[in-house]
N, CA, C and O of each residue as an XYZ file, in Angstrom:
860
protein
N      19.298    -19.460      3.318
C      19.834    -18.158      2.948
C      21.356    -18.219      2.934
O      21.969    -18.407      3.985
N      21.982    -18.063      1.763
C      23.581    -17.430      2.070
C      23.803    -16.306      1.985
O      23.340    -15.422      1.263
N      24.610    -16.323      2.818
C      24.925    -14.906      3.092
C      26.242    -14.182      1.819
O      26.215    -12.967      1.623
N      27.087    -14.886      1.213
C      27.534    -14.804      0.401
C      27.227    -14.845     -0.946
O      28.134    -14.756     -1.773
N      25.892    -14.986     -1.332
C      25.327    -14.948     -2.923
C      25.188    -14.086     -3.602
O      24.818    -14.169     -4.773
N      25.530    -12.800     -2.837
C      26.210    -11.040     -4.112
C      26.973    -11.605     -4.315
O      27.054    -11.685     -5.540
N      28.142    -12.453     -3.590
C      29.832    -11.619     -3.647
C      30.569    -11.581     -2.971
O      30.235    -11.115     -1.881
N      31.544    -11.878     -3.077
C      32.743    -11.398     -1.861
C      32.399    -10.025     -1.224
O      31.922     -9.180     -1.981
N      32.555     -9.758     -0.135
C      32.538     -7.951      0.628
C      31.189     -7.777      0.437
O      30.848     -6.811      1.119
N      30.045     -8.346     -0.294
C      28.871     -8.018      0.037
C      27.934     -8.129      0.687
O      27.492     -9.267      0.534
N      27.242     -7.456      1.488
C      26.720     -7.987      2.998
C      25.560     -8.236      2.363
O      25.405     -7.700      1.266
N      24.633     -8.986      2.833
C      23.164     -9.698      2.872
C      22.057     -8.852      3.772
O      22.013     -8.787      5.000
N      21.412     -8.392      3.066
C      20.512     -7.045      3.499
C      19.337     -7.825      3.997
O      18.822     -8.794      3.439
N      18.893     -7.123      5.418
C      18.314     -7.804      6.443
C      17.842     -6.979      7.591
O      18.701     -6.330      8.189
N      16.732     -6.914      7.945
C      16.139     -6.373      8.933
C      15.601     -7.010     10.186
O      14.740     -7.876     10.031
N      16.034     -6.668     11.551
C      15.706     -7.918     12.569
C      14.395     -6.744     13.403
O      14.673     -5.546     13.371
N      13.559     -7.010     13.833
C      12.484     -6.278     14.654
C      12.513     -7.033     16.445
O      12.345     -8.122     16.994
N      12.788     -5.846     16.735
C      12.788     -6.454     18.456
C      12.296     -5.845     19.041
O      12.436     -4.750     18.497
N      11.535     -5.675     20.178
C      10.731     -5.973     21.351
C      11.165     -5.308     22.151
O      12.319     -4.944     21.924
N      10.175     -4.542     24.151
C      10.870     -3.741     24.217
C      11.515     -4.244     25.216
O      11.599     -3.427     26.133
N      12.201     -5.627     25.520
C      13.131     -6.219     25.964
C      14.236     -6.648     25.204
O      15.076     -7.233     25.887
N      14.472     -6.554     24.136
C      15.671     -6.549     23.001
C      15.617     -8.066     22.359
O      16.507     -8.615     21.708
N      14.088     -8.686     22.789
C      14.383    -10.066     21.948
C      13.663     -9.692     20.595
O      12.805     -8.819     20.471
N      14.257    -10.661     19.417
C      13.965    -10.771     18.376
C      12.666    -11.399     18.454
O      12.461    -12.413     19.121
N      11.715    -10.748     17.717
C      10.139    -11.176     17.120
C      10.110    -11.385     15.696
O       9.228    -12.098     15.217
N      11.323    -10.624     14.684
C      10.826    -10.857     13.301
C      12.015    -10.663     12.764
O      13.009    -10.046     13.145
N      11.725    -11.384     11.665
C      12.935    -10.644     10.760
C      12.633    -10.310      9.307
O      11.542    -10.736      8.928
N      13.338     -9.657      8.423
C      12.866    -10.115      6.832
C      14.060     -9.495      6.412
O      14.609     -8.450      6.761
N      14.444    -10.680      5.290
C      15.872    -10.678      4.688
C      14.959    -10.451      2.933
O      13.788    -10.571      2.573
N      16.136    -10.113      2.299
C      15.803    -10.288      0.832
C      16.779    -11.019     -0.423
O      17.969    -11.246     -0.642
N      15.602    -11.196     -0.997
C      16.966    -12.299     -2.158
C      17.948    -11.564     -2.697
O      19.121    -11.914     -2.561
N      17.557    -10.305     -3.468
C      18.616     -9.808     -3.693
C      18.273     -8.154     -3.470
O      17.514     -7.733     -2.597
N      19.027     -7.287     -4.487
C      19.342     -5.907     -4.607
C      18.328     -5.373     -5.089
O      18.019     -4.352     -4.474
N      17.657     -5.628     -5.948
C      16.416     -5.027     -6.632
C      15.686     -4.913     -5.617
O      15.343     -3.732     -5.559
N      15.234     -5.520     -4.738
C      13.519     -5.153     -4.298
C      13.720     -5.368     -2.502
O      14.069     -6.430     -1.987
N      13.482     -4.393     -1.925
C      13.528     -3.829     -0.489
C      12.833     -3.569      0.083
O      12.022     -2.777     -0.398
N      12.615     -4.050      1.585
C      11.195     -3.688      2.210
C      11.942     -2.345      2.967
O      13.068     -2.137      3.418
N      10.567     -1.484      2.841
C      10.945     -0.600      3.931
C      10.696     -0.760      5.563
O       9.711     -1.488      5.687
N      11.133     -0.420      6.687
C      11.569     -0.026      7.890
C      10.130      0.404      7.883
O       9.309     -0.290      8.482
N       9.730      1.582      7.203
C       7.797      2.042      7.248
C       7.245      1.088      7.118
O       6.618      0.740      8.119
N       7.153      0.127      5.844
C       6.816     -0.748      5.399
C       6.021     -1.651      6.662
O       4.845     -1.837      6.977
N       7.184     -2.033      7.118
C       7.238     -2.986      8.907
C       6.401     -2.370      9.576
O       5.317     -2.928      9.750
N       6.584     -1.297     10.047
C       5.723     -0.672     10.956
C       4.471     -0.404     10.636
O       3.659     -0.306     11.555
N       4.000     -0.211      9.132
C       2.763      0.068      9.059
C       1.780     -1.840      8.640
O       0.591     -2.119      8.483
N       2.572     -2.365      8.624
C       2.271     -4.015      8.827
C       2.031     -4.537      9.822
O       0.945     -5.097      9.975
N       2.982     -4.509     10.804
C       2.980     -5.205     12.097
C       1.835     -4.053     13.003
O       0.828     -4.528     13.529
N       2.139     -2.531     13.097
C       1.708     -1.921     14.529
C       0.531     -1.196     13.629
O      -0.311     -0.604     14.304
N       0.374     -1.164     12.348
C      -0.857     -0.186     11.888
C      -0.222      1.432     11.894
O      -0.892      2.435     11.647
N       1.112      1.410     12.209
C       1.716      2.731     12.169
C       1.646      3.321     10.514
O       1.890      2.502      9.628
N       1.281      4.869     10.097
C       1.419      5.395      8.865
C       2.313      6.722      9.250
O       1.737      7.652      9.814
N       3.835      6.824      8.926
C       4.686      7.828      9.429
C       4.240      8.634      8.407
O       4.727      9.744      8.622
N       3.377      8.670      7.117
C       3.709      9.475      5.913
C       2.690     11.153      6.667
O       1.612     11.214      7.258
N       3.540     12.088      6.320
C       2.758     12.985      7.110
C       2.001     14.126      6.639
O       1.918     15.215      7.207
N       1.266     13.661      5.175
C      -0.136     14.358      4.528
C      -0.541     13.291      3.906
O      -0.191     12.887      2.797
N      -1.098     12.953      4.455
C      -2.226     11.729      4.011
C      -3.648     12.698      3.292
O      -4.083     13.696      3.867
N      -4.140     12.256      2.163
C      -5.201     12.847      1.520
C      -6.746     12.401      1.542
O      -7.500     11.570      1.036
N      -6.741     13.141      2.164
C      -8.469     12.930      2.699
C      -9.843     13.220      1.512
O      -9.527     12.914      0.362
N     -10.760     13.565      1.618
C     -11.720     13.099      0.467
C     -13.384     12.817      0.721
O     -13.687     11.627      0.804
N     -14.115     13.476      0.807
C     -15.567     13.018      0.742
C     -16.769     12.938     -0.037
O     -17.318     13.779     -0.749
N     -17.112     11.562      0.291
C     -17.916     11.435     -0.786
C     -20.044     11.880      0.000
O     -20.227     12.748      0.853
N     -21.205     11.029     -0.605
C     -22.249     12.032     -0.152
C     -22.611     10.404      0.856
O     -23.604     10.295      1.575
N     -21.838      9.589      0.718
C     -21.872      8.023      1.632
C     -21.062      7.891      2.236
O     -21.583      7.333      3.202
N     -19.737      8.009      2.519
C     -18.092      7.877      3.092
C     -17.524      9.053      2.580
O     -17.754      9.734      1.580
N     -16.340      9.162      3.955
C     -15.266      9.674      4.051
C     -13.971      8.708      3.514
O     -14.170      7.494      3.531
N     -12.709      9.182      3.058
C     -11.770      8.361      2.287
C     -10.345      9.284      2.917
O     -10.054     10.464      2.725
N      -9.809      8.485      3.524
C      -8.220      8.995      3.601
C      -7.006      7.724      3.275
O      -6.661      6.606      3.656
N      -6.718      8.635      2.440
C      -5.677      7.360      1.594
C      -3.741      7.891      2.044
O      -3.330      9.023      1.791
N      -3.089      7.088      2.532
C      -1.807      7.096      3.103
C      -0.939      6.243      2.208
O      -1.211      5.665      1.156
N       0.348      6.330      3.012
C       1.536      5.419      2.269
C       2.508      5.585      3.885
O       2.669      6.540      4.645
N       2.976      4.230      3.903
C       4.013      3.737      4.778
C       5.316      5.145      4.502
O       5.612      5.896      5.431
N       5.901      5.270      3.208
C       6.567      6.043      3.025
C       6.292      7.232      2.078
O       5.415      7.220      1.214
N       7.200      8.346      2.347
C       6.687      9.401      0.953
C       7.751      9.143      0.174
O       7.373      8.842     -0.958
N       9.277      9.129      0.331
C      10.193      8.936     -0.338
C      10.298      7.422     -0.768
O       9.988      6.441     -0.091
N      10.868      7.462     -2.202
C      10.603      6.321     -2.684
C      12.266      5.986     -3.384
O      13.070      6.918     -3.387
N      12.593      4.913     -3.829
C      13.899      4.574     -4.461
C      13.300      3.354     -4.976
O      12.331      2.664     -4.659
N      14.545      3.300     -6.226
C      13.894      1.922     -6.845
C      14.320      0.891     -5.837
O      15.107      0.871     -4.891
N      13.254     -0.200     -6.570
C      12.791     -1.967     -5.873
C      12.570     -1.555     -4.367
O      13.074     -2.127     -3.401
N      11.773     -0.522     -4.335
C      11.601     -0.293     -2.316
C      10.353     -0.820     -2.397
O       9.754     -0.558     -3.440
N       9.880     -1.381     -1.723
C       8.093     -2.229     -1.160
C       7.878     -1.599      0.200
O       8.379     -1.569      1.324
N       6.859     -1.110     -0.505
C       5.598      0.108      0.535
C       4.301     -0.753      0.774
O       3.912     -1.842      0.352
N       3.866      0.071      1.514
C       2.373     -0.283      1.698
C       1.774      1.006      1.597
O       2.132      2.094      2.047
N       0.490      0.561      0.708
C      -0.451      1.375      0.804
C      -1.987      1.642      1.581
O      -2.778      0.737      1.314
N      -2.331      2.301      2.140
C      -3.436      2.549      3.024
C      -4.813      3.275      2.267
O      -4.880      4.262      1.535
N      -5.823      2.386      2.749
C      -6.948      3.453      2.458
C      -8.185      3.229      3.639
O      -8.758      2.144      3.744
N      -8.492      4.340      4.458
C      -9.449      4.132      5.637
C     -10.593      4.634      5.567
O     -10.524      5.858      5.678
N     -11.601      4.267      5.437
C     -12.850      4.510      5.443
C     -14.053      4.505      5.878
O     -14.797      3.529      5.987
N     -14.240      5.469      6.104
C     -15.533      6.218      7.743
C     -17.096      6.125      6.944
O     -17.455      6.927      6.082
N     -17.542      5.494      7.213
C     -18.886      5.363      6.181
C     -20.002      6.044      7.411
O     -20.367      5.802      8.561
N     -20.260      7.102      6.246
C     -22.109      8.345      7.318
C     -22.827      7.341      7.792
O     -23.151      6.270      7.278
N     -23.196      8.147      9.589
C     -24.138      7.292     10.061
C     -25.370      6.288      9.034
O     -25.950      6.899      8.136
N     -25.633      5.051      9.205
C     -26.570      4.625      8.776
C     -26.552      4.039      7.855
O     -27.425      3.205      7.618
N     -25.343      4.339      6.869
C     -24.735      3.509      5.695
C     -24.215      2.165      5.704
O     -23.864      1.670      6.775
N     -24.138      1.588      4.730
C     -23.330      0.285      4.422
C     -22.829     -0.025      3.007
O     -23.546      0.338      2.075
N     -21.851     -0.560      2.783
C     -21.403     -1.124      1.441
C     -20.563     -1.950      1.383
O     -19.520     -2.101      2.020
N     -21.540     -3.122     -0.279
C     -21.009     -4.268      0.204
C     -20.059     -4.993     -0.297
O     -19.419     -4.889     -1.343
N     -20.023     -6.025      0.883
C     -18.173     -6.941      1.115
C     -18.383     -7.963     -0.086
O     -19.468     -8.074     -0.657
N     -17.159     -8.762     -0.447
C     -17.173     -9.820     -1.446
C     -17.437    -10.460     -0.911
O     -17.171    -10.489      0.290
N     -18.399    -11.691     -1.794
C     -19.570    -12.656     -1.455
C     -21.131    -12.317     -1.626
O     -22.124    -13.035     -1.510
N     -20.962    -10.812     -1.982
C     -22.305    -10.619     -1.754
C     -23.059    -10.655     -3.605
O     -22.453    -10.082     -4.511
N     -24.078    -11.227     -3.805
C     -24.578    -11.074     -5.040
C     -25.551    -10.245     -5.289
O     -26.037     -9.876     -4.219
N     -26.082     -9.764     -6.208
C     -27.198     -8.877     -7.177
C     -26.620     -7.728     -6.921
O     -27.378     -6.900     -7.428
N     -25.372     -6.943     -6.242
C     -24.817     -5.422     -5.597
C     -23.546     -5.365     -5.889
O     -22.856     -6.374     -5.747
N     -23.058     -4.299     -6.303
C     -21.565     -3.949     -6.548
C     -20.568     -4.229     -5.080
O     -20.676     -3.642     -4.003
N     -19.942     -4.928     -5.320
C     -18.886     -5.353     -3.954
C     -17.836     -4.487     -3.770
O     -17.338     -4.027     -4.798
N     -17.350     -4.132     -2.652
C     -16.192     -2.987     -2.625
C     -14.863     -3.688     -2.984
O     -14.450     -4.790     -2.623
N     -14.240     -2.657     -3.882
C     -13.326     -2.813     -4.593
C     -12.257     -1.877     -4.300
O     -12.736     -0.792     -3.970
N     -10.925     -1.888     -4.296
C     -10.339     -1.199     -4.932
C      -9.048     -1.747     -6.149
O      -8.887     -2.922     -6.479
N      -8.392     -0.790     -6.568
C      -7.405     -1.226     -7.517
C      -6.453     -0.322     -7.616
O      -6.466      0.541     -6.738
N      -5.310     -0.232     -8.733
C      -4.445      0.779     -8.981
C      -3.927      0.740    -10.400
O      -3.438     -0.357    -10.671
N      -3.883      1.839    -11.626
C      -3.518      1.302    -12.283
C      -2.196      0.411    -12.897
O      -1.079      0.861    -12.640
N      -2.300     -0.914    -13.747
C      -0.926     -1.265    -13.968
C      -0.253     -0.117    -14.882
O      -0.716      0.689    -15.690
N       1.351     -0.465    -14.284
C       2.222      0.291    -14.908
C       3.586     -0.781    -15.229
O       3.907     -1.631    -14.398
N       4.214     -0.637    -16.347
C       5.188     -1.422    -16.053
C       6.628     -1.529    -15.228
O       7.560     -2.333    -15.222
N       6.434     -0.768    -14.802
C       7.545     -0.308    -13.909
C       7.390     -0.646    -12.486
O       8.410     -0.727    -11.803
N       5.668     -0.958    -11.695
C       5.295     -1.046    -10.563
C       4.375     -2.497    -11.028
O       3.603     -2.727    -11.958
N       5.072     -3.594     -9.475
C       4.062     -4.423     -9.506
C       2.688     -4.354     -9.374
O       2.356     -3.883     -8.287
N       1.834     -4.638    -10.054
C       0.224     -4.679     -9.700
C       0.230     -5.239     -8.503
O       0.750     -6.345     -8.360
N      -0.384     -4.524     -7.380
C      -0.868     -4.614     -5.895
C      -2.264     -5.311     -5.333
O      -3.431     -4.942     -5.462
N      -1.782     -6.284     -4.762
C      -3.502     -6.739     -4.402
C      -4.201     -6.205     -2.993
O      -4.113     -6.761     -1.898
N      -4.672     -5.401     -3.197
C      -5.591     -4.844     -2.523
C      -6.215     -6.028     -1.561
O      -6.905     -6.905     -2.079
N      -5.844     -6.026      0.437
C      -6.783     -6.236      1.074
C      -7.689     -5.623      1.832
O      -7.378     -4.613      2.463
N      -9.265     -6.286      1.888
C     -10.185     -5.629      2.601
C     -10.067     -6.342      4.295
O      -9.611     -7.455      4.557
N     -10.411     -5.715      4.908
C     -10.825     -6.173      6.425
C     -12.160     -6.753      6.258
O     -12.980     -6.723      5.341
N     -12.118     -7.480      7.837
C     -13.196     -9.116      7.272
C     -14.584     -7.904      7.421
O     -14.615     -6.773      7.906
N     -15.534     -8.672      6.825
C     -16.956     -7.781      6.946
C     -17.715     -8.322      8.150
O     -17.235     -8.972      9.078
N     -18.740     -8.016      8.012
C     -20.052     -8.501      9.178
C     -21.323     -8.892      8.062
O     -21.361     -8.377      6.945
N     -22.397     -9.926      8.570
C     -23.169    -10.199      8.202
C     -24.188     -9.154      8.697
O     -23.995     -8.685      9.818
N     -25.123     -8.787      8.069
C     -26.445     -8.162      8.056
C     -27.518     -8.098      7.281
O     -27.629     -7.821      6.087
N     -28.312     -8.389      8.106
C     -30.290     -8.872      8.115
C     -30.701     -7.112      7.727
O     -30.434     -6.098      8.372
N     -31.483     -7.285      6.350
C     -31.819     -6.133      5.654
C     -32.985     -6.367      5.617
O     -33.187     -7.407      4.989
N     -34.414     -5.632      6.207
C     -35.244     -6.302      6.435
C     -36.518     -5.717      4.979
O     -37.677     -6.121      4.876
N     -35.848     -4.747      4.076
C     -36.297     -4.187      3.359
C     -36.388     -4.908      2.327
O     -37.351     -4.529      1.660
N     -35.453     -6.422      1.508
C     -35.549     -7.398      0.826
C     -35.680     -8.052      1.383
O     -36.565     -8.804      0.975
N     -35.153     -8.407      2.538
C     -35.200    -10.338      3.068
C     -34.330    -10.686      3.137
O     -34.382    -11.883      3.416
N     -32.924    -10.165      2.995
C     -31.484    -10.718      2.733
C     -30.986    -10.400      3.939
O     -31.373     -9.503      4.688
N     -29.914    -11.345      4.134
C     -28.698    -11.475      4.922
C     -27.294    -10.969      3.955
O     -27.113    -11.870      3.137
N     -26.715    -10.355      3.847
C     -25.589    -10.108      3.205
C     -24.038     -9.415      3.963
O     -24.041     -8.826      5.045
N     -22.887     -9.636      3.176
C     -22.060     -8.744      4.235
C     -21.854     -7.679      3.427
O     -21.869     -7.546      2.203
N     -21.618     -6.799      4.510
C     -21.053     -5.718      4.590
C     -20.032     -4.777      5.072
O     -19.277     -5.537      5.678
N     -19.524     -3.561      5.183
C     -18.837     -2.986      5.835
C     -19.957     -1.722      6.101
O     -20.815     -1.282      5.335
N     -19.550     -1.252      7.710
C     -20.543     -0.316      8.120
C     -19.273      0.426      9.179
O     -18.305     -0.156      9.670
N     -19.596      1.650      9.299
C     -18.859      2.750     10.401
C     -17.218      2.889      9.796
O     -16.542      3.834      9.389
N     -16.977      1.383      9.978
C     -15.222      2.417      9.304
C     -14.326      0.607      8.727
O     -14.359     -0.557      9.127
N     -13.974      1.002      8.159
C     -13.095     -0.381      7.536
C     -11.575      0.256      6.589
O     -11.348      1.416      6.245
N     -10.673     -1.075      6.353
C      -9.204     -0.743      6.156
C      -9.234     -1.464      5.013
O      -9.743     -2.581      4.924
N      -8.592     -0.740      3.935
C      -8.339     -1.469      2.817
C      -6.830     -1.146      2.868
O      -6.488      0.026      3.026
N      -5.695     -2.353      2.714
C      -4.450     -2.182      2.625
C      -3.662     -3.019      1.086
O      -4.131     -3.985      0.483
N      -2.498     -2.344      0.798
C      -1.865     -3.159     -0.202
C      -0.498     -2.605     -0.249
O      -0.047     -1.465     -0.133
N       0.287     -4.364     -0.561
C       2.266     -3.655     -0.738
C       2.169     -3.503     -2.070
O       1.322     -4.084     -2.748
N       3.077     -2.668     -2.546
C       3.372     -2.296     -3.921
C       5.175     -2.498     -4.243
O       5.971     -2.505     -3.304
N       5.458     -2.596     -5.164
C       7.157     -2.444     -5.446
C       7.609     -1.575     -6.276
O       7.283     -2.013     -7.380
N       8.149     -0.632     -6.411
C       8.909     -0.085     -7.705
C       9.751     -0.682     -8.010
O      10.490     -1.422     -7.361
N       9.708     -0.271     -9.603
C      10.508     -1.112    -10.473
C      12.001     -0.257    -10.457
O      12.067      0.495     -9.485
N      13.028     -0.234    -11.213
C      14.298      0.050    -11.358
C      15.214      1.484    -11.788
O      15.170      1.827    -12.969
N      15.744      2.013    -11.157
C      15.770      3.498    -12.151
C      15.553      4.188    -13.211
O      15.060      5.311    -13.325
N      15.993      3.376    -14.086
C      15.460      2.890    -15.818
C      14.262      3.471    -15.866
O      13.902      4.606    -16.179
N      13.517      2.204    -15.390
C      11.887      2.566    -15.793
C      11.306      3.586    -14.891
O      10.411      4.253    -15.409
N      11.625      3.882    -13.581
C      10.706      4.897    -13.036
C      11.263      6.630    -13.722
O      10.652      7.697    -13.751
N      12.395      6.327    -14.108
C      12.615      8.066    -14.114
C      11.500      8.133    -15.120
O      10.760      8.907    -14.512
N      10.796      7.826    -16.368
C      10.098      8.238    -17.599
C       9.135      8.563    -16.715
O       8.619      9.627    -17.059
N       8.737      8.195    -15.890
C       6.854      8.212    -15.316
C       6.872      9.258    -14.176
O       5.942      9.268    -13.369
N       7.959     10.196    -14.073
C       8.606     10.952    -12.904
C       7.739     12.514    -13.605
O       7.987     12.937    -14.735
N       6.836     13.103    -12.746
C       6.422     14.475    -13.201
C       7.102     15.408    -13.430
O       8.251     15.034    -13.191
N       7.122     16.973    -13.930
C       7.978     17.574    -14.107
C       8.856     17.667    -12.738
O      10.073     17.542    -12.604
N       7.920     17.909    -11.833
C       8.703     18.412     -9.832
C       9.138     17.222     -9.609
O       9.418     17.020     -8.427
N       9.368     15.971    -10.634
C      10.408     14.875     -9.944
C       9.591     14.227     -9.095
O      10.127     13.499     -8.259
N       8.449     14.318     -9.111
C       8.211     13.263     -8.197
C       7.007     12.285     -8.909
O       6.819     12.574    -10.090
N       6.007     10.974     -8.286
C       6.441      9.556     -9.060
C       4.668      9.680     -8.654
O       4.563     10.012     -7.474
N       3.451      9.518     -9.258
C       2.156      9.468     -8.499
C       1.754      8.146     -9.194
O       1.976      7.727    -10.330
N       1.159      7.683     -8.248
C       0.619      6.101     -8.541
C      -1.333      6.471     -8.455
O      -1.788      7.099     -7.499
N      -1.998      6.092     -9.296
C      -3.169      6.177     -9.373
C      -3.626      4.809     -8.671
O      -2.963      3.933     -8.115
N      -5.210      4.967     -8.934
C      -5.973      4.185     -8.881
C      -7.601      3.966     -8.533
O      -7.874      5.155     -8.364
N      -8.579      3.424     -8.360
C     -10.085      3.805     -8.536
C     -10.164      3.085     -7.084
O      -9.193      2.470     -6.642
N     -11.746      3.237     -6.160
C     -12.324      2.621     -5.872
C     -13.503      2.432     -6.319
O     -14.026      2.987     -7.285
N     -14.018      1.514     -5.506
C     -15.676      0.604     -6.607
C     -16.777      1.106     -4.990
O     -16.279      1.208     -3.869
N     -17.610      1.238     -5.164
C     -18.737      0.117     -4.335
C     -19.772      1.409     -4.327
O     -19.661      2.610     -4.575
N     -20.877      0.489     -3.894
C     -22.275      0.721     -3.789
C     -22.581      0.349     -2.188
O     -22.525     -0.627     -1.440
N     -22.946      1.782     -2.153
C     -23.532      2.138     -0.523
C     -25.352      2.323     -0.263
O     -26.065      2.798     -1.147
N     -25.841      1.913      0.934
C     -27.261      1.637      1.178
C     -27.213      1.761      2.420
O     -26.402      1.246      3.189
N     -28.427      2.725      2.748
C     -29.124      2.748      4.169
C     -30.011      2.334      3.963
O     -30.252      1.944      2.820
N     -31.159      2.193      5.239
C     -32.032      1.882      5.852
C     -33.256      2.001      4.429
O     -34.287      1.374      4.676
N     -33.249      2.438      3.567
C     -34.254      2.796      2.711
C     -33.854      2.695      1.492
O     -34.732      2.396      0.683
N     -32.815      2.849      1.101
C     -32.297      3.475     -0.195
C     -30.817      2.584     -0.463
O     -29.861      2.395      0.289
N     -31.084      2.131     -1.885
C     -29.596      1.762     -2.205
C     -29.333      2.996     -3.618
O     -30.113      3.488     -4.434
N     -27.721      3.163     -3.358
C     -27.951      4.144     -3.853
C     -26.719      3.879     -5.085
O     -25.798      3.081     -4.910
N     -26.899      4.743     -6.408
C     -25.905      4.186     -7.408
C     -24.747      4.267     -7.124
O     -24.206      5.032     -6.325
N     -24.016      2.947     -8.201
C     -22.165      2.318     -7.654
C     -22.233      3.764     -8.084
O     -22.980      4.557     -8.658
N     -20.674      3.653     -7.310
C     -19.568      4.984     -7.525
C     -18.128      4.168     -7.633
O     -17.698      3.106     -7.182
N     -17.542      5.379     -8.588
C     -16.133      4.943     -9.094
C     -15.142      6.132     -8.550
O     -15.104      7.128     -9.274
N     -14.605      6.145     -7.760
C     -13.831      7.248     -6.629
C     -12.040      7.202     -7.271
O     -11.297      6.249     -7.037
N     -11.670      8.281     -7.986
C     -10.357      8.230     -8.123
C      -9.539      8.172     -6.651
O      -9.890      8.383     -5.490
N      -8.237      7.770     -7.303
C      -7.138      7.562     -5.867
C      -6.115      8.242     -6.360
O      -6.195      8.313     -7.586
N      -5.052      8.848     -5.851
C      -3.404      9.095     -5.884
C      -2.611      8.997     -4.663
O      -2.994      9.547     -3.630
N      -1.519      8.322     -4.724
C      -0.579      8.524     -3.839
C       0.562      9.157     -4.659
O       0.776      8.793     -5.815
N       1.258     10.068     -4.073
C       2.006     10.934     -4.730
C       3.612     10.675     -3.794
O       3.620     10.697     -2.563
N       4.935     10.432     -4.656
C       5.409     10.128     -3.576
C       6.899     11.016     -4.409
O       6.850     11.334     -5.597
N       8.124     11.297     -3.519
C       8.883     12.035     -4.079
C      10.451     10.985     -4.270
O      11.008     10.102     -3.618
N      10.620     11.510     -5.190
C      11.856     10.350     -5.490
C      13.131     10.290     -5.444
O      13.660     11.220     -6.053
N      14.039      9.361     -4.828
C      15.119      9.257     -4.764
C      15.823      8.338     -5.888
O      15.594      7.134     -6.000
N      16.689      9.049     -6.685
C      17.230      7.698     -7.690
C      18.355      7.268     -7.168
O      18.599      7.824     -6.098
N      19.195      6.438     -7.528
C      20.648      5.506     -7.569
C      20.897      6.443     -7.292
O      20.262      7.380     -7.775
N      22.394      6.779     -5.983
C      23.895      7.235     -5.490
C      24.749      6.410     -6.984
O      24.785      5.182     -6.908
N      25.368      7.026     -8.207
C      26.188      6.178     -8.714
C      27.831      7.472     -8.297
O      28.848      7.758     -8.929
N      27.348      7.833     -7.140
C      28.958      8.761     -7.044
C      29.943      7.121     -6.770
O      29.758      6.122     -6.074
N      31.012      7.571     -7.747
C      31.985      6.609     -7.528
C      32.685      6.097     -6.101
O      32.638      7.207     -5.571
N      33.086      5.547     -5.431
C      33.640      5.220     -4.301
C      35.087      5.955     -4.337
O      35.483      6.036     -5.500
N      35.765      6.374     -3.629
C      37.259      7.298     -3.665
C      38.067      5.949     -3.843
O      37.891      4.812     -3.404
N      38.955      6.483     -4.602
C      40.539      5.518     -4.808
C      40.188      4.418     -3.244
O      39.791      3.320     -2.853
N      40.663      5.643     -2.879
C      41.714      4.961     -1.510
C      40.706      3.918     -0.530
O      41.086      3.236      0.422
N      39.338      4.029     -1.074
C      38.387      2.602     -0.062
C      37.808      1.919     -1.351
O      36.607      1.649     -1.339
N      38.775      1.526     -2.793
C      38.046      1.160     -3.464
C      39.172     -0.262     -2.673
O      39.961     -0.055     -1.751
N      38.915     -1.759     -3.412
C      39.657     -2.793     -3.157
C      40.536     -2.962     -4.032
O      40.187     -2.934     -5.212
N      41.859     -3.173     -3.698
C      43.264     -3.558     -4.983
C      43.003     -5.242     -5.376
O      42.478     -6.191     -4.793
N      43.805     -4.994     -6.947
C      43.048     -6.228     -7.537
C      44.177     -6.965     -6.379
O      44.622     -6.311     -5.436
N      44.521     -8.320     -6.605
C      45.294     -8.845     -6.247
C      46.446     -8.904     -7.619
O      47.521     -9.491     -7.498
């Protein structure tokens, strides 16, 4: 890493995470100006923390769905994480990748060009003996975490995709096919939104008197 690769006078943007004895555990620096992790970001990575404070909840007639974001305010090249937690009704299951002849749980978001396409992770599954075919398969049962970072793209491109109230909503679907004890029951395709409010570029000029004289 140099610390000098903006520029003269330009500092090297960097986040150190410490402990509650003041030693360093982490850090994350970035290459350049465009693309920034957030401070939420960290916290909802490392501790499972979600500061965003209306998270949108959702039920379906198999699972419950509450979908979050590390942050609500957004600026361009900032990298979020996105959350989705899911409480599946006593007795249910739906299934994990690996599994064949059954719709596997999915989610996605749509591409935009302005936002990197996000890869969606699932939490690990469990194996289970279904004694109604004969199969062993995995699954997710009672509650599981689907997480993903996302990036916005640059002032440019996000102001066009900005709603009238200025603010920036990112879509996206989930997939899967849920089964109890008796019954498998048809895939479902579950819309998503995270809705987030936007901050563009500060281009207020710097005052005379703290700008730098040429030489």
């Amino acid at each position: 890493m140099n610390p000098g690769s903006f520029g003269y006078g330009v500092p090297y943007p960097g986040i150190y995470v410490v402990d509650a004895n003041g030693k360093v555990v982490s850090n994350y620096f970035e290459d350049d100006y465009k693309e920034r992790v957030s401070t939420a970001d960290i916290l909802a990575g490392r501790l499972g923390v979600y500061p965003d404070r209306s998270p949108k909840s959702a039920e379906t007639k198999h699972l419950a769905i509450t979908a979050a974001a590390s942050n609500d305010l957004i600026r361009p090249g900032l990298r979020i994480r996105l959350n989705l937690d899911l409480a599946l009704k006593p007795g249910m299951h739906v299934y994990a990748p690996g599994v064949e002849g059954y719709i596997r749980l999915t989610a996605s978001s749509n591409p935009r060009d302005s936002l990197e396409a996000p890869q969606f992770r699932l939490s690990p599954s469990e194996m289970l003996h279904l004694p109604a075919i004969g199969e062993t398969v995995p699954v997710y049962r009672n509650h599981t975490r689907i997480e993903c970072e996302i990036t916005f793209g640059q002032d440019g491109e996000l102001k066009p995709l900005l709603i009238p109230s200025g603010e920036l909503i990112v879509k996206g679907t989930l997939r899967y096919q849920s089964c109890d004890d008796r019954t498998c029951y048809i895939p479902q395709t579950f819309p998503l939104e995270w809705q987030f409010k936007y901050q563009g570029v500060d281009r207020t000029p710097v005052p005379p008197e703290l700008q730098r004289k040429p030489n």
